[in-house]
C-alpha positions as CSV (number, residue, x, y, z in Angstrom):
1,X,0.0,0.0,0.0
2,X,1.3,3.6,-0.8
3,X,1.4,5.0,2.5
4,X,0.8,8.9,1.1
5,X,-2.6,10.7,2.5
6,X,-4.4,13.8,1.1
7,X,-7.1,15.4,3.5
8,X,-10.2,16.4,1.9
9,X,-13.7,17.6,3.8
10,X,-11.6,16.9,7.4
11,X,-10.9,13.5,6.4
12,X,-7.4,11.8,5.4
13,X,-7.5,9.8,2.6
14,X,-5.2,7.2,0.6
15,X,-3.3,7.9,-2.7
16,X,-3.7,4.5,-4.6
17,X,-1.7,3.4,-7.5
18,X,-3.2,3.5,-11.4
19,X,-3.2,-0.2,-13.7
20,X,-0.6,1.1,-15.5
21,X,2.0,1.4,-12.3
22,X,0.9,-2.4,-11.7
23,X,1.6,-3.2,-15.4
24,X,5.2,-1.1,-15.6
25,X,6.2,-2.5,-12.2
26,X,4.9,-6.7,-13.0
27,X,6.6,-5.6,-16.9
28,X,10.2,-5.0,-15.1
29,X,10.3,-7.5,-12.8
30,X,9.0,-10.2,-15.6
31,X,12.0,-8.9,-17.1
32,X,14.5,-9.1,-14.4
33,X,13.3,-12.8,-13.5
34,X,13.7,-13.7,-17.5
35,X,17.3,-12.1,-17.6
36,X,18.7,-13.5,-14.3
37,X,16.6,-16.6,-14.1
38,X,16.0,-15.8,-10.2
39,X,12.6,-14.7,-8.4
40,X,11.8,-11.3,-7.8
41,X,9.6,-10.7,-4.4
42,X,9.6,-6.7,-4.8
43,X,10.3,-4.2,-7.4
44,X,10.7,-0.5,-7.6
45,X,9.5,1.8,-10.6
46,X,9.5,5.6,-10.8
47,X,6.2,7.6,-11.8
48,X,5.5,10.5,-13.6
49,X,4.1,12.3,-10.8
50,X,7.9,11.9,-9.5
51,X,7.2,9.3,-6.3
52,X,9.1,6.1,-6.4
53,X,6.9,2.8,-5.8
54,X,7.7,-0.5,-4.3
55,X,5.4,-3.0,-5.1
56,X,4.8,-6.7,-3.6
57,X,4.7,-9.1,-6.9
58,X,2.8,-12.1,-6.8
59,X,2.6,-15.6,-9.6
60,X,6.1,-15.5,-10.8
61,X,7.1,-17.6,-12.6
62,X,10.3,-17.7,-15.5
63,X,12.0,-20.1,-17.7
64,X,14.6,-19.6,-20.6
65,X,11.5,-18.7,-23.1
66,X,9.4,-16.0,-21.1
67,X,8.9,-14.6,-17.7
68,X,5.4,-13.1,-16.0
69,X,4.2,-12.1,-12.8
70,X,1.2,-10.0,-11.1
71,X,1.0,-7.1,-8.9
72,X,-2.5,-6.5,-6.9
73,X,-4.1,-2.6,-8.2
74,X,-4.5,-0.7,-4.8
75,X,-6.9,2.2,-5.3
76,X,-6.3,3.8,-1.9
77,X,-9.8,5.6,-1.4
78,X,-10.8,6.0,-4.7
79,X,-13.8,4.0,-5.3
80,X,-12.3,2.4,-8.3
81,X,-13.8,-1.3,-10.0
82,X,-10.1,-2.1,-10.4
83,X,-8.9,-2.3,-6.8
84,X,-7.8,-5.2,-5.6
85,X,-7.8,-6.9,-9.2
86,X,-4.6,-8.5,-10.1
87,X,-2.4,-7.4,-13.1
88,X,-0.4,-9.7,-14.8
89,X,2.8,-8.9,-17.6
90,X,4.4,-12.1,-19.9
91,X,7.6,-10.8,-21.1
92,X,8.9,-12.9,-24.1
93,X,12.0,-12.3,-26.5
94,X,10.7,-11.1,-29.6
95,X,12.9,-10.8,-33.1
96,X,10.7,-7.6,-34.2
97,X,13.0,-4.8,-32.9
98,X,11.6,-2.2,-30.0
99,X,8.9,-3.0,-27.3
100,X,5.4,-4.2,-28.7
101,X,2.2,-4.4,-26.5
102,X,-0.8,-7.3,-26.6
103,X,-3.8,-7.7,-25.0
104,X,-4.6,-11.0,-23.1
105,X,-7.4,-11.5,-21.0
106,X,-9.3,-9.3,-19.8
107,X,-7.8,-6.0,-21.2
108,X,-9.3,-4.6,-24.2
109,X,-9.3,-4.4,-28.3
110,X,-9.5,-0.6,-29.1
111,X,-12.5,-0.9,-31.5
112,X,-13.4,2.7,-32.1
113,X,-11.6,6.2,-33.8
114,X,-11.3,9.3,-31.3
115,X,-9.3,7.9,-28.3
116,X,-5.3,8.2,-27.7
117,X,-5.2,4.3,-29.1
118,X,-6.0,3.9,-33.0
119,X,-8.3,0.9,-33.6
120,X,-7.2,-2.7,-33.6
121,X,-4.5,-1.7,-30.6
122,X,-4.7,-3.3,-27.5
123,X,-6.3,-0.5,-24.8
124,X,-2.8,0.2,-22.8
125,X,-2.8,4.0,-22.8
126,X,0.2,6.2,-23.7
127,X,1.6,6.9,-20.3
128,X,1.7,3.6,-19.1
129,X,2.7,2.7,-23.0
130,X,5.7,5.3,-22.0
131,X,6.0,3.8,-18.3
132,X,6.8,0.2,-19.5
133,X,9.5,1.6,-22.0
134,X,11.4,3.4,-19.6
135,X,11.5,0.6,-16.8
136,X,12.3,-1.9,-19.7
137,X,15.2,0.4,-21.3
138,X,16.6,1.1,-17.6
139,X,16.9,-2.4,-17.3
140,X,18.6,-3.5,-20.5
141,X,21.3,0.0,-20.3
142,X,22.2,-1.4,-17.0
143,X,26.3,-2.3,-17.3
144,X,25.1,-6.0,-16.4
145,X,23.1,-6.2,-19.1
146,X,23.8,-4.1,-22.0
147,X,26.7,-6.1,-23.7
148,X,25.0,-9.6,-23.2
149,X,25.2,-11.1,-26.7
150,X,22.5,-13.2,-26.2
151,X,19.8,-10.2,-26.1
152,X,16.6,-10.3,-28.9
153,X,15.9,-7.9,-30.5
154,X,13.2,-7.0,-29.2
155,X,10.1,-7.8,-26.4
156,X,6.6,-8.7,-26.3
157,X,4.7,-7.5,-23.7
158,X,1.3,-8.9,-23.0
159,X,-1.1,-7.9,-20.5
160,X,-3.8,-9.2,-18.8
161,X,-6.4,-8.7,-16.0
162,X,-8.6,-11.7,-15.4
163,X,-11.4,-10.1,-14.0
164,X,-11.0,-7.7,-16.4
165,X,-13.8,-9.2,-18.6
166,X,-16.6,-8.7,-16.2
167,X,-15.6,-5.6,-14.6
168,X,-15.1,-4.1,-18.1
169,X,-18.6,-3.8,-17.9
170,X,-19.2,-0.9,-15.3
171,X,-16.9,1.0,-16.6
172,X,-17.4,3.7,-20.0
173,X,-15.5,1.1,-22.2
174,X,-18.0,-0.5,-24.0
175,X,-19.6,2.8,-25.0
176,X,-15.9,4.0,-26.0
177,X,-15.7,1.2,-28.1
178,X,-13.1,-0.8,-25.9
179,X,-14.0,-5.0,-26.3
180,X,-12.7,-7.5,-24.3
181,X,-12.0,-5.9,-21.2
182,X,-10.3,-3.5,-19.0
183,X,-8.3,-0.4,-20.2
184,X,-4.4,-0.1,-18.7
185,X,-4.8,3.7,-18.0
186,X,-3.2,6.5,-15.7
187,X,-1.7,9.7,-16.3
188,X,0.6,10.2,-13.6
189,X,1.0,6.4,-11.9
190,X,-0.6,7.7,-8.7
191,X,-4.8,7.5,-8.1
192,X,-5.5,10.4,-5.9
193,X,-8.8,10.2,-3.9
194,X,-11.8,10.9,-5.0
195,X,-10.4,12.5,-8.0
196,X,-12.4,15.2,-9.7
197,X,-10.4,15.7,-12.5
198,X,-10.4,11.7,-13.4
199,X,-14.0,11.6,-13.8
200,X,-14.1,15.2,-15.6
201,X,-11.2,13.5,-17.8
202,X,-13.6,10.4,-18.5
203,X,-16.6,12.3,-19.4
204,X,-14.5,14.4,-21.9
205,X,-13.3,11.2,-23.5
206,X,-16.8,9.9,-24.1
207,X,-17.3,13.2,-25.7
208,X,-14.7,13.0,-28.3
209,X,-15.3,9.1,-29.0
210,X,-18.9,10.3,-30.2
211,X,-17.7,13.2,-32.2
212,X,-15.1,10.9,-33.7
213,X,-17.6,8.6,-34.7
214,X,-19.7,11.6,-36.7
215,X,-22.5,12.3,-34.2
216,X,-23.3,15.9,-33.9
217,X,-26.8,15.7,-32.1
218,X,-26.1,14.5,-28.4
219,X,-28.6,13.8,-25.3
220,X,-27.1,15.0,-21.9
221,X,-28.5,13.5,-18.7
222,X,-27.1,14.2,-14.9
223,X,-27.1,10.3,-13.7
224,X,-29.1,7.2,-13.9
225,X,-32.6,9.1,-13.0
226,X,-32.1,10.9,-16.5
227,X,-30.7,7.6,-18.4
228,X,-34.1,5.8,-17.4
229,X,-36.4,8.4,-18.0
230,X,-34.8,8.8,-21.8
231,X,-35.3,5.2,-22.3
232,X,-38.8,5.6,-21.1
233,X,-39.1,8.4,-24.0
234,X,-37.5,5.9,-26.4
235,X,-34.5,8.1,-27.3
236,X,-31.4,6.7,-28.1
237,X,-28.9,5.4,-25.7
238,X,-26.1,5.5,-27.9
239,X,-25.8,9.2,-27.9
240,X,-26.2,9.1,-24.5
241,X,-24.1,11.1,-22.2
242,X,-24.0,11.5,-18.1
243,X,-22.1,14.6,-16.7
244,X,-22.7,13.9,-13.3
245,X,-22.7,17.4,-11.6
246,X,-20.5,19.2,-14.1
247,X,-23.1,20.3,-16.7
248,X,-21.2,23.6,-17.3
249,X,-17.5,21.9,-18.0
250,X,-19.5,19.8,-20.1
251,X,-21.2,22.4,-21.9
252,X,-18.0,23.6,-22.4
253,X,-16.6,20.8,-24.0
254,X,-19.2,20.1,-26.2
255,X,-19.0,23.6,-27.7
256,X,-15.1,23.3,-27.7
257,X,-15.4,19.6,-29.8
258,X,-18.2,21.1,-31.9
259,X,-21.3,19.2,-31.6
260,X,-24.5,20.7,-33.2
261,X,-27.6,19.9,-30.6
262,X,-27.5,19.0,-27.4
263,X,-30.8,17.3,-25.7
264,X,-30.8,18.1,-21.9
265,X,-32.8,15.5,-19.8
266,X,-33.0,16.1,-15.8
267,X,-34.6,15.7,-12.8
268,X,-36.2,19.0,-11.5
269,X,-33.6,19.1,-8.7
270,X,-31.2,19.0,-10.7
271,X,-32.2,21.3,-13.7
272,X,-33.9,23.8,-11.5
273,X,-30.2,25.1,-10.3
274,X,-29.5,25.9,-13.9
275,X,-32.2,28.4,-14.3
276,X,-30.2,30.2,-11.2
277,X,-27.3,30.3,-13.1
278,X,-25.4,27.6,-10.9
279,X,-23.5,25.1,-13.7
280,X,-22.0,22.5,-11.3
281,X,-24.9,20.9,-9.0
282,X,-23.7,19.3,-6.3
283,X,-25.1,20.3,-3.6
284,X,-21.9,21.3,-1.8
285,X,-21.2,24.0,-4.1
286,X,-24.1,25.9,-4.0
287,X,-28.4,24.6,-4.2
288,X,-31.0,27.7,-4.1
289,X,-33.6,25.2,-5.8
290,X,-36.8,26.5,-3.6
291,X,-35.4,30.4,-4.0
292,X,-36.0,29.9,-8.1
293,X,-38.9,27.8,-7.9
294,X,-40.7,30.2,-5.7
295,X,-39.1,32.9,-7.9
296,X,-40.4,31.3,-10.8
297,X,-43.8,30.6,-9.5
298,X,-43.8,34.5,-8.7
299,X,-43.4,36.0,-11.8
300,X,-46.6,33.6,-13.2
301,X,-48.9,34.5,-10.5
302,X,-48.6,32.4,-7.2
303,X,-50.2,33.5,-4.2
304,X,-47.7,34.8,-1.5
305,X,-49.1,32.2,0.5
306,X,-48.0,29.5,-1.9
307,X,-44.9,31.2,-2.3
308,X,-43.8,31.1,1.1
309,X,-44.9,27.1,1.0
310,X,-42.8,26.4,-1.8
311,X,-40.0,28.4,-0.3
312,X,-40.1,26.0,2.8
313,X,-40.5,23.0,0.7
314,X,-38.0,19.9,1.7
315,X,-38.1,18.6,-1.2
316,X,-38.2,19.7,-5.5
317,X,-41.0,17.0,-5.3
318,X,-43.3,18.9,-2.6
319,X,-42.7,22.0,-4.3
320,X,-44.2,20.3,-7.5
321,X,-47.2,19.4,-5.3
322,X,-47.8,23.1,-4.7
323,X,-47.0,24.4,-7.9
324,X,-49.5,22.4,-10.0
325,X,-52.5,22.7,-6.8
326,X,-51.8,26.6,-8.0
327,X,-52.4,25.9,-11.6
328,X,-49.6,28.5,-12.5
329,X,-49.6,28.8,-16.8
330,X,-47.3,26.5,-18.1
331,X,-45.0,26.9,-15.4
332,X,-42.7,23.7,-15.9
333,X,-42.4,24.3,-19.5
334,X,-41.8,28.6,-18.7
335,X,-38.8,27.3,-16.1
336,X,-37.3,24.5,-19.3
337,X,-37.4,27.8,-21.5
338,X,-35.5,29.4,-18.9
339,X,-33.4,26.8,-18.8
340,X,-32.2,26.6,-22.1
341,X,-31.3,30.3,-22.0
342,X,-28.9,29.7,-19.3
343,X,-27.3,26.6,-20.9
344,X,-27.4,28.7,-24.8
345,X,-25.9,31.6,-23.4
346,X,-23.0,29.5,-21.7
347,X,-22.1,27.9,-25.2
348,X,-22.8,31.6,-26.8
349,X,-25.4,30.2,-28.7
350,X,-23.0,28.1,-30.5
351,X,-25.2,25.0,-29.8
352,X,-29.3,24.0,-30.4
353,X,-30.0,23.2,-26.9
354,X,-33.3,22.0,-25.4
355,X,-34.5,21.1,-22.2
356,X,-36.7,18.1,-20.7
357,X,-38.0,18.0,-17.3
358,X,-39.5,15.4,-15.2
359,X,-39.5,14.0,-11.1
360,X,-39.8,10.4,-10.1
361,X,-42.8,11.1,-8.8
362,X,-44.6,13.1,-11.7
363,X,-43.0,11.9,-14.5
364,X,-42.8,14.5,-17.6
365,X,-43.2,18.0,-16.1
366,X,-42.3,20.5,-19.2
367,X,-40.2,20.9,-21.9
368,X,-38.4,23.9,-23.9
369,X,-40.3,25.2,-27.0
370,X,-38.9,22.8,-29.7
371,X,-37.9,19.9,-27.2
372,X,-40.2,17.7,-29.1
373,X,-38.7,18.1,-32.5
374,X,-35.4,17.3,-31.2
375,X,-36.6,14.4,-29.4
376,X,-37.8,12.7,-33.0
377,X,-34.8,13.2,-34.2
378,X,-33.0,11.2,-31.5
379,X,-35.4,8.9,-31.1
380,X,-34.4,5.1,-31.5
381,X,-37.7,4.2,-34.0
């Protein structure tokens, strides 16, 4: 385990240690075990966030063809699928000059155009890609080594993660177009807690991979609430997109990429902050739901008394309760045409946006002007 904390909210959390680390470090000590015909128990790899690791290996085994081993993923407190996993590296003497990467089970076939891979590669990203080279060519410039006459060429590095198959499958790969498994991925070796930017880099990636493939009309959903009520409208899932809370940063890169329309779909609690101008939604950066509801339900002509309900409200859904017993004038469709404003006006306009609102409870609440047109066109029949 990386003994390294970072506290965040009062607590102290653990730094973890990305697949690709695990790959580099089980890729150099496969080496070391094939070149000295000896067992390795630990190994030691830099990173590119500039700490040194020493990782425990596991299933070594070497002969005078090929040498492989594991090392166990520790995500510290990152709620990662990949903890705990174990990832395996076979080293094996190759005549094809320079270092060349494959896929065995249970890390994935880069099947789609847009990502850092091209199609047809196995799914070990760049920096790990970069990682593995570096360890490898420390190894074979060492004075021990480097005037052997019996070095090949080259090396073949496969790498596998047997669960990798199954877990593959909560992860964004199959909508990325990854088959067959798990991707080797990390950017600087080191998984920091909780990481904001990791999931912000993710959702960007699912951006592009769409874009690559030549869609230009999108559907934009906070979380699983907004995924099942777009299957419910029978829109298609494979222009699907979550943001989680970051609606604005994606907004952002969706006007960066280029896409033409964007179809938002949300819960009222969620949707309702955008109409107050507040782009990321979680509710530990800033809420105001009830203020713009009852704002809202002002302007179209709620009692005071009713507006000081609303403004007490617990919940988006018991606001809903008051708002329709007023019978305000198309007031869920009046607060998606706000909405849309506040989302257009972020993109400058760049972008067709419109909006969709609904609750668990209620179901379809309102929708922005020319929600429906856009909704045929992304409609799955």
């Amino acid at each position: 385990m990386l003994n390294k904390t970072i506290e965040k909210n009062g607590k102290s959390l653990s730094y973890g240690y990305t697949t690709g680390s695990c790959a580099t470090a089980a890729t150099k000590a496969a080496l070391l075990m094939f070149l000295n015909q000896k067992k390795w128990e630990t190994i030691e790899i830099n990173t590119p966030k500039g700490w040194t690791l020493e990782l425990l290996l596991h299933d070594q085994i070497f002969s005078e063809k090929e040498a492989s081993c594991s090392v166990i993923k520790d995500s510290g407190d990152d709620p990662d699928v990949t903890n705990g996993v174990k990832v395996f590296s076979k080293i094996t003497p190759s005549d094809q000059e320079g270092i060349t990467f494959a896929a065995g089970m249970g890390v994935g076939t880069v099947t789609s155009v847009g990502l850092s891979i091209p199609p047809g590669q196995p799914a070990i990203n760049p920096i790990p890609r970069e990682m593995i080279s570096q360890e490898i060519n420390a190894v074979l410039a060492a004075e021990a080594v480097k005037e052997r006459p019996d070095l090949p060429k080259g090396w073949r590095v496969e790498l596998s993660i047997p669960q990798g198959v199954e877990l593959a499958k909560r992860t964004f790969n199959p909508k990325l177009g990854i088959k067959g498994g798990l991707s080797i991925i990390g950017t600087s070796g080191i998984v920091e807690p909780m990481s904001e930017d990791a999931l912000k880099a993710s959702l960007k990636l699912e951006l592009s991979v769409l874009h690559a493939r030549g869609f230009k009309e999108i559907i934009f959903v906070p979380g699983n609430y907004g995924k099942d009520f777009s299957e419910e409208l029978g829109l298609s899932e494979n222009v699907l997109v979550k943001t989680s809370n970051y609606i604005g940063f994606m907004l952002d890169e969706a006007e960066r990429i280029g896409f033409d329309k964007i179809l938002l779909i949300g819960h009222l609690g969620k949707l309702v902050k955008l109409a107050g101008g507040i782009f990321n939604t979680h509710s530990s950066v800033a809420d105001g739901r009830m203020e713009i509801l009852t704002a809202h339900a002002g302007l179209l002509g709620a009692s005071r008394e009713t507006m000081a309900k609303i403004m007490t409200a617990k919940t988006t859904d018991e606001a809903t309760d008051l708002i329709l017993a007023e019978n305000l004038p198309d007031y869920f469709n009046h607060l998606a045409e706000v909405v849309k404003k506040k989302v257009s006006d972020r993109v400058y306009r760049t972008i067709e946006i419109e909006v969709v609102l609904f609750s668990k409870i209620h179901g379809f609440l309102g929708q922005s002007k020319d929600a429906e047109e856009l909704r045929k066109e992304l409609c799955t029949h």
